[in-house]
PDBQT receptor file of N, H, CA, C and O in Angstrom, charges set to zero:
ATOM      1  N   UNK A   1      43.089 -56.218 -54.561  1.00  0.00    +0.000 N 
ATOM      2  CA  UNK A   1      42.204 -56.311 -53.409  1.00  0.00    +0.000 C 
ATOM      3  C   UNK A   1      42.744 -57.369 -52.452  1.00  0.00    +0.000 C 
ATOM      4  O   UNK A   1      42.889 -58.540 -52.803  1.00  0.00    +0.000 OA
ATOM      5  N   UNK A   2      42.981 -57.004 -51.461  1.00  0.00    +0.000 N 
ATOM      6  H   UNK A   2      42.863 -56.053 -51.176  1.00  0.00    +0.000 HD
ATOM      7  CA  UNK A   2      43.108 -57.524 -50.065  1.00  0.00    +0.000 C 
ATOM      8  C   UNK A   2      42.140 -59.132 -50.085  1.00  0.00    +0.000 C 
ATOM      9  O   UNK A   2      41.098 -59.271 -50.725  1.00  0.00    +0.000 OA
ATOM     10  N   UNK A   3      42.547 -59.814 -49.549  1.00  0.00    +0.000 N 
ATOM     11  H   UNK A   3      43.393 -59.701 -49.028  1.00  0.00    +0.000 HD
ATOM     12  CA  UNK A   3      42.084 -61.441 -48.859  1.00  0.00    +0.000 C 
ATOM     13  C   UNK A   3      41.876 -61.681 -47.975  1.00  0.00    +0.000 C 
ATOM     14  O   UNK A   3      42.859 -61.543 -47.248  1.00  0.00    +0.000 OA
ATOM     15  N   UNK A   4      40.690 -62.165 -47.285  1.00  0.00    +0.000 N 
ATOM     16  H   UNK A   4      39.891 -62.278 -47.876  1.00  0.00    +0.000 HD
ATOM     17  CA  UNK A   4      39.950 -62.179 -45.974  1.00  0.00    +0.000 C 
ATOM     18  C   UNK A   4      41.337 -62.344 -45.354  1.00  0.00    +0.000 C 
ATOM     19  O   UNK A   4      41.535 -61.486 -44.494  1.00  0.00    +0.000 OA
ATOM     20  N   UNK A   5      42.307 -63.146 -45.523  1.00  0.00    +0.000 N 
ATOM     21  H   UNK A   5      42.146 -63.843 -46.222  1.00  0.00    +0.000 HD
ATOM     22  CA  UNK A   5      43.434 -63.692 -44.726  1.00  0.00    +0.000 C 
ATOM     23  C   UNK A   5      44.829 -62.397 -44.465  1.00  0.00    +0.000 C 
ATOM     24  O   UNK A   5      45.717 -62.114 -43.661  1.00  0.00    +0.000 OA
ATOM     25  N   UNK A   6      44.243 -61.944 -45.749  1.00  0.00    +0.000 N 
ATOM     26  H   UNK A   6      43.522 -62.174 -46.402  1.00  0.00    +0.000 HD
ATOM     27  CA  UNK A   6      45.686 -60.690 -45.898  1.00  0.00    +0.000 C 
ATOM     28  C   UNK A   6      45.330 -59.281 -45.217  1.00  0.00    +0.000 C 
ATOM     29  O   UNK A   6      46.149 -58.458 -44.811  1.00  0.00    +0.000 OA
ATOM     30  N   UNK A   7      43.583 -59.156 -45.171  1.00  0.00    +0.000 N 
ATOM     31  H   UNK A   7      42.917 -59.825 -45.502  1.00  0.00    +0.000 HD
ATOM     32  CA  UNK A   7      43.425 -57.929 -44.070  1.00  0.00    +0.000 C 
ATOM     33  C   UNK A   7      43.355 -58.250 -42.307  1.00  0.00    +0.000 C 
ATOM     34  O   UNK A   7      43.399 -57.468 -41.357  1.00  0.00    +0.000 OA
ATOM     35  N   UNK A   8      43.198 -60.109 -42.380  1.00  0.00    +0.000 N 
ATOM     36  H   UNK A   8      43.162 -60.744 -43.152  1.00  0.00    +0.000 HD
ATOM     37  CA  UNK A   8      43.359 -60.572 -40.980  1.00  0.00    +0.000 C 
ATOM     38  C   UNK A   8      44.803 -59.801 -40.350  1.00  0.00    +0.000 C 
ATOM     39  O   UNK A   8      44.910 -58.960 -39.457  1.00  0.00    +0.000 OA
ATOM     40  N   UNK A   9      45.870 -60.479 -41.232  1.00  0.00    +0.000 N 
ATOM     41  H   UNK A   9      45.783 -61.162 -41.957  1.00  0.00    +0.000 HD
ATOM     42  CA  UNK A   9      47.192 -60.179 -40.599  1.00  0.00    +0.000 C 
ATOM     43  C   UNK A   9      47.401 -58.535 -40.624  1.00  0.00    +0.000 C 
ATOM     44  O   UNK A   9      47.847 -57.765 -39.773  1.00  0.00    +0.000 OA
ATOM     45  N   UNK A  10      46.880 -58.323 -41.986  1.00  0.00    +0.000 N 
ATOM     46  H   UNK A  10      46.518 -58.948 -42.677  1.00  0.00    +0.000 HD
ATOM     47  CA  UNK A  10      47.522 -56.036 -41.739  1.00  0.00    +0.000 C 
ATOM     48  C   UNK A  10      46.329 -55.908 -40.073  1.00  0.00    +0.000 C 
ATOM     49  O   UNK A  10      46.755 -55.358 -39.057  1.00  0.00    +0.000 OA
ATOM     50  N   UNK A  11      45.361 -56.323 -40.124  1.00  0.00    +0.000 N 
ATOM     51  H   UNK A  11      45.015 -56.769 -40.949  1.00  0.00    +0.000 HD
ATOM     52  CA  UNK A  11      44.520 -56.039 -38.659  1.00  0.00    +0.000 C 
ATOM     53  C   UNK A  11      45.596 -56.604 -37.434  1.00  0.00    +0.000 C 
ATOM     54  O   UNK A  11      45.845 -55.704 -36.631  1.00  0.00    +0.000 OA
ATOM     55  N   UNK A  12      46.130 -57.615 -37.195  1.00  0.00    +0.000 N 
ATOM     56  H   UNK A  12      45.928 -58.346 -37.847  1.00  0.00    +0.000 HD
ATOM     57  CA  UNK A  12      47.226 -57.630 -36.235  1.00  0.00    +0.000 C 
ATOM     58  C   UNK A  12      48.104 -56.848 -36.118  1.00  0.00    +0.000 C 
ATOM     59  O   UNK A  12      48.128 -56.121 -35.125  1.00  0.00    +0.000 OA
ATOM     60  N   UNK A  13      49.065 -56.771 -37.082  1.00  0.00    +0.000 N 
ATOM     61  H   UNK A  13      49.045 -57.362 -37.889  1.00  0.00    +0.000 HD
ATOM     62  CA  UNK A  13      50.225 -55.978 -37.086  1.00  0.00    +0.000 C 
ATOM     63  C   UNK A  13      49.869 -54.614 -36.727  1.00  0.00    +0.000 C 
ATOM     64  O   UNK A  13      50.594 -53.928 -36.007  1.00  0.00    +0.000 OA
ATOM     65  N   UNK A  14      48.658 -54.168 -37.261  1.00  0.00    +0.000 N 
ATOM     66  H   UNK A  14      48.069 -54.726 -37.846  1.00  0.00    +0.000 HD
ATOM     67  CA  UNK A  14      48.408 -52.600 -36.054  1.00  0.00    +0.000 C 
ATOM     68  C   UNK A  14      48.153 -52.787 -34.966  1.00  0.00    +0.000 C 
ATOM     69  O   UNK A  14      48.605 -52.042 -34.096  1.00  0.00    +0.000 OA
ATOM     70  N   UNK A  15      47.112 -54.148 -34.583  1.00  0.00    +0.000 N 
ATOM     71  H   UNK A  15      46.745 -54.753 -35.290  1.00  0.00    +0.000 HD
ATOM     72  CA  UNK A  15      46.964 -54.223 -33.017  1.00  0.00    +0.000 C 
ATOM     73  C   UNK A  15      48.474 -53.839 -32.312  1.00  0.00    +0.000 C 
ATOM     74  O   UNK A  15      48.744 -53.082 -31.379  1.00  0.00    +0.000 OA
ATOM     75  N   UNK A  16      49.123 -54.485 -32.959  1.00  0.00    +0.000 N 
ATOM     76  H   UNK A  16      48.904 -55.100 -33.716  1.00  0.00    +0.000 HD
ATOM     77  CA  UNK A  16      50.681 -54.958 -32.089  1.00  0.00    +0.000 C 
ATOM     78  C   UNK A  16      51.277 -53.418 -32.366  1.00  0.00    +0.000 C 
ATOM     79  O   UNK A  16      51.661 -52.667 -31.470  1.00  0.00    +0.000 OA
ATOM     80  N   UNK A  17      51.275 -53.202 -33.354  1.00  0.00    +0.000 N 
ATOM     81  H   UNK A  17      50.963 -53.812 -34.083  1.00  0.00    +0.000 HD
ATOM     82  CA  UNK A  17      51.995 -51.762 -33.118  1.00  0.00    +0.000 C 
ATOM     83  C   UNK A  17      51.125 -50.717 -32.556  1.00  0.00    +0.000 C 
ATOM     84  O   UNK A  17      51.658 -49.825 -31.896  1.00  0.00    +0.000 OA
ATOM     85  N   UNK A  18      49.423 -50.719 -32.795  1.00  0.00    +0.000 N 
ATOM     86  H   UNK A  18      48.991 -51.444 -33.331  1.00  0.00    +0.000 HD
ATOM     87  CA  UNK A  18      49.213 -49.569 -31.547  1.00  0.00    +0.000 C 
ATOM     88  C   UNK A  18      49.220 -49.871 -30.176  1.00  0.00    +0.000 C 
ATOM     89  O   UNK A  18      49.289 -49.041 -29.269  1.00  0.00    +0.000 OA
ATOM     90  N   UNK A  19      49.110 -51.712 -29.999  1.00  0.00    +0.000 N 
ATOM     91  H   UNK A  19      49.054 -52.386 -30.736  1.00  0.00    +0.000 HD
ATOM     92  CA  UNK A  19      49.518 -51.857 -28.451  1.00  0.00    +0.000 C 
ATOM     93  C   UNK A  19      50.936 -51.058 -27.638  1.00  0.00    +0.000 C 
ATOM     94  O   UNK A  19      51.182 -50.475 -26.582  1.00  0.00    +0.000 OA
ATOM     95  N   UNK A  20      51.387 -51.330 -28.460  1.00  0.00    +0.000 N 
ATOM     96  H   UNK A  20      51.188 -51.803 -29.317  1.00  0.00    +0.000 HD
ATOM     97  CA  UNK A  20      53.184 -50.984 -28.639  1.00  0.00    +0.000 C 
ATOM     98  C   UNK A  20      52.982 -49.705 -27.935  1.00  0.00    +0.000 C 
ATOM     99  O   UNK A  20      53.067 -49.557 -26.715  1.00  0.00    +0.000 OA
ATOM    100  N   UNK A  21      52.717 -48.823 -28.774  1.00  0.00    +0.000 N 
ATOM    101  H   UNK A  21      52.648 -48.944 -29.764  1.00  0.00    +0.000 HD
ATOM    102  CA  UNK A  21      52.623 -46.819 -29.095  1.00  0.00    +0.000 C 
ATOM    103  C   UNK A  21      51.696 -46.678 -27.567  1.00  0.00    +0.000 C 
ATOM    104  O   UNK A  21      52.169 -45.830 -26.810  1.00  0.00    +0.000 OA
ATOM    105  N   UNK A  22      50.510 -47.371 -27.073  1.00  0.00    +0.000 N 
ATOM    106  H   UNK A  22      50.125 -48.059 -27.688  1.00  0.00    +0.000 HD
ATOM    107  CA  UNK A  22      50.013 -46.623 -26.032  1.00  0.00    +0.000 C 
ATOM    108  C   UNK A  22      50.491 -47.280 -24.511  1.00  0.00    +0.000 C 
ATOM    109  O   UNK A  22      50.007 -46.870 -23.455  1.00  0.00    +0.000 OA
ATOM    110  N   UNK A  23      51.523 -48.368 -24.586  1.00  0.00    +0.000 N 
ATOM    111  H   UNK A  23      51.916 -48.701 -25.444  1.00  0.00    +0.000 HD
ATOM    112  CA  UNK A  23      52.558 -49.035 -23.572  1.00  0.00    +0.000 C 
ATOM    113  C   UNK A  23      53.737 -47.968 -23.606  1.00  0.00    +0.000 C 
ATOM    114  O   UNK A  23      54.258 -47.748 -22.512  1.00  0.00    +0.000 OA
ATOM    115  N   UNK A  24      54.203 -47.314 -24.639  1.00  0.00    +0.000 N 
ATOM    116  H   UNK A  24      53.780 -47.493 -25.527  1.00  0.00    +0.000 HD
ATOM    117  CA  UNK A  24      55.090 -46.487 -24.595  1.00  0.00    +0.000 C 
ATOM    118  C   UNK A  24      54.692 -44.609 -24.415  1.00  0.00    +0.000 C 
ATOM    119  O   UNK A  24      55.571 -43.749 -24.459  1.00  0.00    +0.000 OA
ATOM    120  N   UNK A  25      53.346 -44.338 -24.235  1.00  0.00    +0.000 N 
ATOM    121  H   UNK A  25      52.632 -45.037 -24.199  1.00  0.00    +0.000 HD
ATOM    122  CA  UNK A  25      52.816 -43.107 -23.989  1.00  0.00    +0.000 C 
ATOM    123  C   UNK A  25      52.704 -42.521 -25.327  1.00  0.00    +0.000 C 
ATOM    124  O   UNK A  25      52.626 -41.331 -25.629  1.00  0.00    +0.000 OA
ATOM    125  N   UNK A  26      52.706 -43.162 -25.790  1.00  0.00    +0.000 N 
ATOM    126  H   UNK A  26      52.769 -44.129 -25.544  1.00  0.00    +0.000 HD
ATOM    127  CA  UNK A  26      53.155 -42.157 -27.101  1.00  0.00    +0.000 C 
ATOM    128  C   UNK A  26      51.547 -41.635 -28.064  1.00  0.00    +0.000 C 
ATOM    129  O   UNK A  26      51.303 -40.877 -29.003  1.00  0.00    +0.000 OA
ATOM    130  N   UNK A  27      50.893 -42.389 -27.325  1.00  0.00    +0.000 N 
ATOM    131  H   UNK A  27      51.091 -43.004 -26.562  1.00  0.00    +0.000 HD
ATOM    132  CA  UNK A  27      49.399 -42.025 -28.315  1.00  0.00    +0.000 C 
ATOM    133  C   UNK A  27      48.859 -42.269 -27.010  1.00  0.00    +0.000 C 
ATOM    134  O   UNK A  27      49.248 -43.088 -26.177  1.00  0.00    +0.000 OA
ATOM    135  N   UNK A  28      47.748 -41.312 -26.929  1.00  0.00    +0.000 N 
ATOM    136  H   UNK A  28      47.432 -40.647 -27.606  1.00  0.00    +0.000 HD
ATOM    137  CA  UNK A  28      46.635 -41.759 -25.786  1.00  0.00    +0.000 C 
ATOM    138  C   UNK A  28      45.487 -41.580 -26.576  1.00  0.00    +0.000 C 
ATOM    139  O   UNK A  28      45.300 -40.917 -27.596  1.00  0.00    +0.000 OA
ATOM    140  N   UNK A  29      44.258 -42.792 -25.445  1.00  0.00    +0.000 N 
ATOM    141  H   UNK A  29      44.411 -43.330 -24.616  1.00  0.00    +0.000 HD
ATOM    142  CA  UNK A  29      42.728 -42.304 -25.808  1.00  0.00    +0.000 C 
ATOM    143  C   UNK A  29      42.402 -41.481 -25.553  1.00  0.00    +0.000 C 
ATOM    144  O   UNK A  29      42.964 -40.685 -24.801  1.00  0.00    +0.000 OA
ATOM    145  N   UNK A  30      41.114 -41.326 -26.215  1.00  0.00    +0.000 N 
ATOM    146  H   UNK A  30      40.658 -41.973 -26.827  1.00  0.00    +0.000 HD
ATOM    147  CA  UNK A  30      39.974 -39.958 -25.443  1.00  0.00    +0.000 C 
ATOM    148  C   UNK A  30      39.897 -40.352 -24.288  1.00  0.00    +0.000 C 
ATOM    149  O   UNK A  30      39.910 -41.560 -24.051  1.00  0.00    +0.000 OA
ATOM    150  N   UNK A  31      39.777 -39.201 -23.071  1.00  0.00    +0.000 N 
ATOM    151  H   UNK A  31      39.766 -38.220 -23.264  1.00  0.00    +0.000 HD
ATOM    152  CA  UNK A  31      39.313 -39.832 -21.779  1.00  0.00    +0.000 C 
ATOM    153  C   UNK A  31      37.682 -40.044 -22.086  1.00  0.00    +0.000 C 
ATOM    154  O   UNK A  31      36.888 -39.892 -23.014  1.00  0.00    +0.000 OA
ATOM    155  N   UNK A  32      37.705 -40.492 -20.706  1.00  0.00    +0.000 N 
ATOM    156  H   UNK A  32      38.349 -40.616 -19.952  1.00  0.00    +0.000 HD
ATOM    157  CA  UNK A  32      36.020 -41.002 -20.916  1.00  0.00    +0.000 C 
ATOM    158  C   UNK A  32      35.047 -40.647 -19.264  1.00  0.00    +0.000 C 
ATOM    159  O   UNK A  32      35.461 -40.702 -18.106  1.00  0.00    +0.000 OA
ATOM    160  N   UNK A  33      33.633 -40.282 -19.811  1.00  0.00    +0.000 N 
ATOM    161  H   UNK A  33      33.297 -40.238 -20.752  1.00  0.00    +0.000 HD
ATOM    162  CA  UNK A  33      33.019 -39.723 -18.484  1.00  0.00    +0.000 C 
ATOM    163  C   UNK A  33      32.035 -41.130 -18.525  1.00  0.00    +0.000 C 
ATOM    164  O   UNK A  33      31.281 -41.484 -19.431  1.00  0.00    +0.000 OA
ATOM    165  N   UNK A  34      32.236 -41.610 -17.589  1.00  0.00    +0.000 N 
ATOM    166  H   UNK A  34      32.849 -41.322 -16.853  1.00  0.00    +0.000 HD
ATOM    167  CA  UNK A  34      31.297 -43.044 -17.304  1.00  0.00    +0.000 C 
ATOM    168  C   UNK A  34      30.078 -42.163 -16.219  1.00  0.00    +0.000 C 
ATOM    169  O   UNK A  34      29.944 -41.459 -15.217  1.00  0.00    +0.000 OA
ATOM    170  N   UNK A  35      29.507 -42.737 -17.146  1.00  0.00    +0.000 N 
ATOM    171  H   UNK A  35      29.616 -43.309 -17.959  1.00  0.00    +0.000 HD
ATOM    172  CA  UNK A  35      27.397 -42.232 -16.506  1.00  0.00    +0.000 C 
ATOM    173  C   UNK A  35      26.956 -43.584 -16.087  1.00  0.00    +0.000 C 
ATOM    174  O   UNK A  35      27.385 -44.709 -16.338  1.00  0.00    +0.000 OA
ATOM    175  N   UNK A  36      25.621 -42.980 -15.119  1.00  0.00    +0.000 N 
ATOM    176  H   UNK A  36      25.272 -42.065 -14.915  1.00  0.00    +0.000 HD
ATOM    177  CA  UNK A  36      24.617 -44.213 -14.809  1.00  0.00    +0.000 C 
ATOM    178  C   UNK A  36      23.655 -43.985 -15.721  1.00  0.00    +0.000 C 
ATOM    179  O   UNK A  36      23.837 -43.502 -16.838  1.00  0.00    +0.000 OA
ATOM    180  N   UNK A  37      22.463 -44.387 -15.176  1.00  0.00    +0.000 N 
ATOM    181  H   UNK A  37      22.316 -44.780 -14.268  1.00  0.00    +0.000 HD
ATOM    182  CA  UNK A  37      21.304 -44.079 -15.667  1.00  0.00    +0.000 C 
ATOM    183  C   UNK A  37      20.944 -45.352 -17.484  1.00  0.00    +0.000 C 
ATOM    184  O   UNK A  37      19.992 -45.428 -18.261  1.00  0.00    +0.000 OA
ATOM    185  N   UNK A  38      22.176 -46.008 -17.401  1.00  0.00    +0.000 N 
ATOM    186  H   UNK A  38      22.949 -45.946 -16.769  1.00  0.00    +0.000 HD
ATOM    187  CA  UNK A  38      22.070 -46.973 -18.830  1.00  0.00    +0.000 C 
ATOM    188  C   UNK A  38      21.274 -46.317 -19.850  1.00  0.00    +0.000 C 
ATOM    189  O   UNK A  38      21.348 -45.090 -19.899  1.00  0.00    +0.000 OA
ATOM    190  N   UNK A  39      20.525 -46.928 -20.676  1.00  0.00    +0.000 N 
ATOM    191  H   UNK A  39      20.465 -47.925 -20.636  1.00  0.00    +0.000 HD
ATOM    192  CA  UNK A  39      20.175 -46.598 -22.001  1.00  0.00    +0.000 C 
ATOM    193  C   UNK A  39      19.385 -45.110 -21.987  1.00  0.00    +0.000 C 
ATOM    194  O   UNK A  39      19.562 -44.316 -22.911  1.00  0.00    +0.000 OA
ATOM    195  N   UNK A  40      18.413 -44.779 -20.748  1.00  0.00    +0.000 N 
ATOM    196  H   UNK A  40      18.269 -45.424 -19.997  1.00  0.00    +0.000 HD
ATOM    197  CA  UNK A  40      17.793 -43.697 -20.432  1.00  0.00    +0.000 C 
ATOM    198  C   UNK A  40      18.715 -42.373 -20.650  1.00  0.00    +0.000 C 
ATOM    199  O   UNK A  40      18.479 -41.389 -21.352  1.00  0.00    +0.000 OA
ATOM    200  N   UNK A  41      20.083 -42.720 -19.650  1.00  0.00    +0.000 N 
ATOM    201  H   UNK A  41      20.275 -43.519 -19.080  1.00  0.00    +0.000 HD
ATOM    202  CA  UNK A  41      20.584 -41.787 -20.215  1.00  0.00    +0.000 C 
ATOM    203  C   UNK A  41      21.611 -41.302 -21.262  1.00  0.00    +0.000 C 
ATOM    204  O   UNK A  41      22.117 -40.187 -21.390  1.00  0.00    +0.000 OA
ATOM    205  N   UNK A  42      21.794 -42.483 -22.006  1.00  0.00    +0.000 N 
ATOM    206  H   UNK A  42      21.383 -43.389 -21.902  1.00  0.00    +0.000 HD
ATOM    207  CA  UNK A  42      22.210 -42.124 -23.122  1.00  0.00    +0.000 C 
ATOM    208  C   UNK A  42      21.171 -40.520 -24.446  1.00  0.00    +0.000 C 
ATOM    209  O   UNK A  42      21.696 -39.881 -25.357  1.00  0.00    +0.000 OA
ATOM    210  N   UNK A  43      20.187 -40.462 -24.106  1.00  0.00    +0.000 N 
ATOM    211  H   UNK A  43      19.761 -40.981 -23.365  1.00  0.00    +0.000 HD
ATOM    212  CA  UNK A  43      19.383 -39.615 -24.562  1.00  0.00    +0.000 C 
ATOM    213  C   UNK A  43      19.899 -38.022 -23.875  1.00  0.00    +0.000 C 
ATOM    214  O   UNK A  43      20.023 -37.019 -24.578  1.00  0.00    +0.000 OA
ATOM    215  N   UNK A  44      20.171 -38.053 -22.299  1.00  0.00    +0.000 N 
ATOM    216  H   UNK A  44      20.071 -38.868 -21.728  1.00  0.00    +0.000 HD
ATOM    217  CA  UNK A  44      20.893 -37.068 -21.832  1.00  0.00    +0.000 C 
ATOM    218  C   UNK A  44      22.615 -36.630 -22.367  1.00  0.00    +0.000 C 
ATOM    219  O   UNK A  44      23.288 -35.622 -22.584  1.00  0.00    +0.000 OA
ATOM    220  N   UNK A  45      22.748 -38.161 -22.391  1.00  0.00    +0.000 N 
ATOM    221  H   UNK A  45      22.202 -38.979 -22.214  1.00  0.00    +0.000 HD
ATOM    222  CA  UNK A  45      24.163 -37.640 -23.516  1.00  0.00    +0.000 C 
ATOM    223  C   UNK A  45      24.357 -36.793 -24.756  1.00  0.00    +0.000 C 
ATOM    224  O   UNK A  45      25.123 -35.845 -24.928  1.00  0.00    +0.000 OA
ATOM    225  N   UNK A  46      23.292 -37.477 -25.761  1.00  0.00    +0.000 N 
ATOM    226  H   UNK A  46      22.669 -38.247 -25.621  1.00  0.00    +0.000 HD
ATOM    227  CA  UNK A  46      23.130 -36.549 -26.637  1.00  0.00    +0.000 C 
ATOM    228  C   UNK A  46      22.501 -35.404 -26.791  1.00  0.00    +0.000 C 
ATOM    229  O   UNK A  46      22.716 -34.719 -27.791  1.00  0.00    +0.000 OA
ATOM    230  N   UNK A  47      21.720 -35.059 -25.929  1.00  0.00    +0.000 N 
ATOM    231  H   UNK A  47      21.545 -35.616 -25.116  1.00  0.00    +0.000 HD
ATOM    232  CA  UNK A  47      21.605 -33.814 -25.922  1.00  0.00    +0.000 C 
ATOM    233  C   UNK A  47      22.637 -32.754 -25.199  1.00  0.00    +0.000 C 
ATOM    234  O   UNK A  47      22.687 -31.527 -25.121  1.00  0.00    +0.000 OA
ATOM    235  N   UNK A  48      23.241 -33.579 -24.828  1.00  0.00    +0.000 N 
ATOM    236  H   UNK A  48      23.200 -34.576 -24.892  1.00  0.00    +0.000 HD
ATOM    237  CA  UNK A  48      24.727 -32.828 -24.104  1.00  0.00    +0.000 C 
ATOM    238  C   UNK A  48      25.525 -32.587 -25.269  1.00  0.00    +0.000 C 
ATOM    239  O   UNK A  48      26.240 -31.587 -25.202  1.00  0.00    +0.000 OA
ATOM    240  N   UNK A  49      25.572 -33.274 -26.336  1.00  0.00    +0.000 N 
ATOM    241  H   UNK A  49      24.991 -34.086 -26.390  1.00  0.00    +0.000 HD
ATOM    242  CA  UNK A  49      26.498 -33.834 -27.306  1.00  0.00    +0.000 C 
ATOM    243  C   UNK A  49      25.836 -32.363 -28.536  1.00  0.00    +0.000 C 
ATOM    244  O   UNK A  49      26.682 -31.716 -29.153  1.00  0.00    +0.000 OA
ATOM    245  N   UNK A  50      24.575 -32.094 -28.683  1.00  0.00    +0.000 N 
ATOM    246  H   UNK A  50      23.888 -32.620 -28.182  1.00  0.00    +0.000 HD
ATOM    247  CA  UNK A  50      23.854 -31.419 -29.340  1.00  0.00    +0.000 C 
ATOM    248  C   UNK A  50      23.996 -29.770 -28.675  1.00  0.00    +0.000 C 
ATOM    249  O   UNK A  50      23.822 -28.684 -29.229  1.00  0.00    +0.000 OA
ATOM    250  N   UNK A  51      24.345 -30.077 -27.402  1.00  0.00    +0.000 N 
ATOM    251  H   UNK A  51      24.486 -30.959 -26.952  1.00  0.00    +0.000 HD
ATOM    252  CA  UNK A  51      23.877 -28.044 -26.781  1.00  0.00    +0.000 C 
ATOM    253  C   UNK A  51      25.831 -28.198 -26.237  1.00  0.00    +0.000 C 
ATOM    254  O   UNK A  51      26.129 -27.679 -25.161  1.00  0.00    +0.000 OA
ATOM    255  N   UNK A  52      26.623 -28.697 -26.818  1.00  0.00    +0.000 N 
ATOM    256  H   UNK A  52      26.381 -29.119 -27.692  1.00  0.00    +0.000 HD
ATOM    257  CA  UNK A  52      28.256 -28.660 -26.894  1.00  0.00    +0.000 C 
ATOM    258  C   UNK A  52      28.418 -28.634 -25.641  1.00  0.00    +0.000 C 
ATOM    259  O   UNK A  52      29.129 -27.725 -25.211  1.00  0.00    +0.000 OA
ATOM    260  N   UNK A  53      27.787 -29.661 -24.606  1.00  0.00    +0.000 N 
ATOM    261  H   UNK A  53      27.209 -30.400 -24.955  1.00  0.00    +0.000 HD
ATOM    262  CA  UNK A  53      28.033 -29.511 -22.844  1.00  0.00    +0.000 C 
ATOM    263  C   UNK A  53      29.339 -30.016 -23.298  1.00  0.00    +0.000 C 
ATOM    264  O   UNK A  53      30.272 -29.242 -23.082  1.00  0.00    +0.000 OA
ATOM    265  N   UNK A  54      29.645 -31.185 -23.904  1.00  0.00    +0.000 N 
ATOM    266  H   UNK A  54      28.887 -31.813 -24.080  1.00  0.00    +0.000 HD
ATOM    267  CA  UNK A  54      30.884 -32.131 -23.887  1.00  0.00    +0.000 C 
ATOM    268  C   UNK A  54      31.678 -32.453 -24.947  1.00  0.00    +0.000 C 
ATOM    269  O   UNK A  54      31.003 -33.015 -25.809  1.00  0.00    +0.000 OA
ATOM    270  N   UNK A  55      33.176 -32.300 -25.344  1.00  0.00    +0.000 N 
ATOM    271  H   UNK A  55      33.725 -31.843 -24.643  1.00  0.00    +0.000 HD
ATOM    272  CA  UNK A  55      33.248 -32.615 -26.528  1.00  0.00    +0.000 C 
ATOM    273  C   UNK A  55      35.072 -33.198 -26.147  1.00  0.00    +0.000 C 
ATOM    274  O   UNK A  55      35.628 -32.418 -25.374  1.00  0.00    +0.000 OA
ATOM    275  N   UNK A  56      35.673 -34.015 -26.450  1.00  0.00    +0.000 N 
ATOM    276  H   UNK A  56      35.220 -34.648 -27.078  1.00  0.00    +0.000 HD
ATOM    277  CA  UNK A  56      36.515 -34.570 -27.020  1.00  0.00    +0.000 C 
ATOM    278  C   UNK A  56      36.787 -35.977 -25.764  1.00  0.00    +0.000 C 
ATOM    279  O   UNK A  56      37.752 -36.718 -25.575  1.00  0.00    +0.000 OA
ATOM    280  N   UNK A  57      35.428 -35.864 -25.095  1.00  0.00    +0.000 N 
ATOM    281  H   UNK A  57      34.644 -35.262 -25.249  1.00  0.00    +0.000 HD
ATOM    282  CA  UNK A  57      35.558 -37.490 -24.553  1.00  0.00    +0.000 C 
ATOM    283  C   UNK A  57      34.573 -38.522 -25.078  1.00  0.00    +0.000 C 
ATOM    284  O   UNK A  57      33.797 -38.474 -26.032  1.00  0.00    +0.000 OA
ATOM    285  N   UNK A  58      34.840 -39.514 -24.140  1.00  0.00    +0.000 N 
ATOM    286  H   UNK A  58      35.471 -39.553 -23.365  1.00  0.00    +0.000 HD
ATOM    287  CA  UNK A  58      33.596 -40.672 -24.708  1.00  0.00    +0.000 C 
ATOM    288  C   UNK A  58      33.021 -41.021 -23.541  1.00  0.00    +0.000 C 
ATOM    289  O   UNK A  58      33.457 -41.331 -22.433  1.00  0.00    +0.000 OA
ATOM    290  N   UNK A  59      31.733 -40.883 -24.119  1.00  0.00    +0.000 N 
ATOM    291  H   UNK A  59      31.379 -40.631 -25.020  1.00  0.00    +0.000 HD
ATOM    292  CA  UNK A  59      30.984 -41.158 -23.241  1.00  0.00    +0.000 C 
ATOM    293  C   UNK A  59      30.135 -42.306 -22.894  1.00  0.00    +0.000 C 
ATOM    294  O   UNK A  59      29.187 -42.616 -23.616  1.00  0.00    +0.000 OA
ATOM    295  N   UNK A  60      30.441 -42.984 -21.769  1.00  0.00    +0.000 N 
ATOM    296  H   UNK A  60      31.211 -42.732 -21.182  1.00  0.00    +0.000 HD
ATOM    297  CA  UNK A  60      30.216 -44.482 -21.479  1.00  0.00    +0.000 C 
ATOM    298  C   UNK A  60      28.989 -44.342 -20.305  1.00  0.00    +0.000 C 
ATOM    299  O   UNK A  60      28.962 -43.604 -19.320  1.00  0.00    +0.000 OA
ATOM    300  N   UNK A  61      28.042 -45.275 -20.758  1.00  0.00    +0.000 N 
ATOM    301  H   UNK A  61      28.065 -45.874 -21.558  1.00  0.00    +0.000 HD
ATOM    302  CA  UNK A  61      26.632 -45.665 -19.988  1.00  0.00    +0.000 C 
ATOM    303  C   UNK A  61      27.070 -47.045 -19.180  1.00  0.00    +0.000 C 
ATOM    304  O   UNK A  61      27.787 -47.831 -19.799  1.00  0.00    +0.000 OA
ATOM    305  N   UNK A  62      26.691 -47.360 -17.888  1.00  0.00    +0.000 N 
ATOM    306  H   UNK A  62      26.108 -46.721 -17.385  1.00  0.00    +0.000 HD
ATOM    307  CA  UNK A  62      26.772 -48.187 -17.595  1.00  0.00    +0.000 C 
ATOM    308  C   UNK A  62      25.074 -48.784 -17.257  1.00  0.00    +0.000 C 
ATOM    309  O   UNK A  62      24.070 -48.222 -16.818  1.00  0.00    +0.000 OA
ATOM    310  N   UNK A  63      25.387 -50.277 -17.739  1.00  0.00    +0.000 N 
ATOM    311  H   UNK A  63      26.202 -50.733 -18.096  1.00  0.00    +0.000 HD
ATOM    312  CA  UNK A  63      23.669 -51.210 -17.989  1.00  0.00    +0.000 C 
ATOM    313  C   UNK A  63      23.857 -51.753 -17.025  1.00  0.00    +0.000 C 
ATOM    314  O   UNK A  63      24.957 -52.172 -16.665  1.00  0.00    +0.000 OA
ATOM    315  N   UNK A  64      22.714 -51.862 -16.355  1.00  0.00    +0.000 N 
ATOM    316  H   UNK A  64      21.820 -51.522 -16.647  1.00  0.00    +0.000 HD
ATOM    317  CA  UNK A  64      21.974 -52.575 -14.773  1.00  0.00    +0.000 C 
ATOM    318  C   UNK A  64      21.139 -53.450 -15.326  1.00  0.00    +0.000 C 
ATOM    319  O   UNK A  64      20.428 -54.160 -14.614  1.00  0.00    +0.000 OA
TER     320      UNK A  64
């Protein structure tokens, strides 16, 4: 079993190598559809998420 200290460093060494991979194109994120409406419409999300309006982005609320 791994040591608070020994999963610290394996947790860097991927930062650094997936920083690496998406500086070089080589992996991308999901795109993402940024909404208003904050927490309210997060409820419209999921029901978007439930009747398959949307599927292989992420979907971001912005809070006022």
């Amino acid at each position: 079993m791994e040591s608070p200290v020994e999963k610290f460093e394996s947790a860097v060494r991927f930062a650094e190598v997936a920083e690496q991979l998406l500086a070089e194109g080589k992996i991308k994120p999901h795109p993402k559809d940024v909404r208003d409406n904050g927490l309210e419409g997060v409820l419209a999300g999921i029901q978007d998420l439930r009747e398959k309006k949307v599927r292989g982005i992420k979907l971001v609320y912005r809070l006022q």
